[in-house]
C-alpha positions in Angstrom: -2.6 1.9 -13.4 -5.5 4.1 -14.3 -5.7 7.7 -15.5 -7.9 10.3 -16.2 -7.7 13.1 -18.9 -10.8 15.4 -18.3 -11.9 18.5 -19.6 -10.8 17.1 -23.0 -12.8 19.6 -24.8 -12.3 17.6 -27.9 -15.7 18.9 -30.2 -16.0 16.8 -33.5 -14.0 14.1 -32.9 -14.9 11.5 -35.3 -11.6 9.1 -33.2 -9.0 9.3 -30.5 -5.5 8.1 -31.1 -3.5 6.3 -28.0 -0.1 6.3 -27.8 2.8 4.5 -25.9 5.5 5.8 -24.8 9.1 4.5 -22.9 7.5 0.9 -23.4 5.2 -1.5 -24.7 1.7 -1.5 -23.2 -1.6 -3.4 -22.6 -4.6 -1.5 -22.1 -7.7 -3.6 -20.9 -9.9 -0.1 -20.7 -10.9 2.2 -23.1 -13.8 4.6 -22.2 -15.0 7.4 -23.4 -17.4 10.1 -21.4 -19.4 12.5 -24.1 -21.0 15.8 -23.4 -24.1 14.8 -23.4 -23.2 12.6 -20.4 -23.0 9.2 -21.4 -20.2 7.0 -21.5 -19.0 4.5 -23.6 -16.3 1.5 -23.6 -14.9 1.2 -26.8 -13.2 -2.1 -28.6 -9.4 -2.1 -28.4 -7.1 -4.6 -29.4 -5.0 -4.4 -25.7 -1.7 -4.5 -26.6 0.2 -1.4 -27.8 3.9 -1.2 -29.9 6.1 1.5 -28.2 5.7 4.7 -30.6 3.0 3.2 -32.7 -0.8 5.4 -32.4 -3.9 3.4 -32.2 -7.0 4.3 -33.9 -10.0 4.0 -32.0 -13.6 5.2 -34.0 -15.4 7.1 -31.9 -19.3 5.0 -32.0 -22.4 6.5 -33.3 -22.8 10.2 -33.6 -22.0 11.7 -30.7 -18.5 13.1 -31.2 -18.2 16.1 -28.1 -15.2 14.2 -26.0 -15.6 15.5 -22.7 -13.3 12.9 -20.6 -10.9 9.8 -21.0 -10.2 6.8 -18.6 -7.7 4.4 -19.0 -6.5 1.1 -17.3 -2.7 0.6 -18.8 0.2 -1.2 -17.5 3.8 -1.7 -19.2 4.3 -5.1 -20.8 8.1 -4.7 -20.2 10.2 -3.2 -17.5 10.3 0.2 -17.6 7.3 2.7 -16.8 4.7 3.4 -19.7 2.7 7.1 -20.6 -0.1 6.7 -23.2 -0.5 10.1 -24.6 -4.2 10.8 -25.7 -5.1 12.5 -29.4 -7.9 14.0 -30.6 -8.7 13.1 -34.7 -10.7 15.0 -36.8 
């Protein structure tokens, strides 16, 4: 499915961590909407370990996170939530 987090509000992010929850995952979307207005895919290796956080580097210098999107499905049976961090 896809989500949305906006109104993240995250201000000097330098990444954002993903995290699986109740199941593996495998995100084929990653992109990231700055203040400023533009958006950005970023690389992600697809697959996530239930519990693990992912690293992503937020690119360039622009580091005002103003929204999220996502396209994640479960790899196994049960239903998956990625929760979405801020790092500083």
């Amino acid at each position: 499915s896809e989500s949305t987090f906006a109104g993240f509000r995250g201000q000097g992010l330098t990444a954002i961590g993903l995290q699986a929850t109740d199941d593996n995952a495998r995100c084929t979307t990653v992109r990231v909407t700055f203040a400023n207005g533009q958006s950005r895919s970023v690389n992600f290796g697809d697959r996530m370990t239930e519990d693990r956080m992912y690293r992503i580097d937020l690119p360039g210098d622009e580091r005002n996170v103003t929204r999220v999107d996502l396209t994640c499905r479960p790899i196994g049976d049960n239903d998956v939530t990625v929760i979405i961090y801020g790092l500083t």
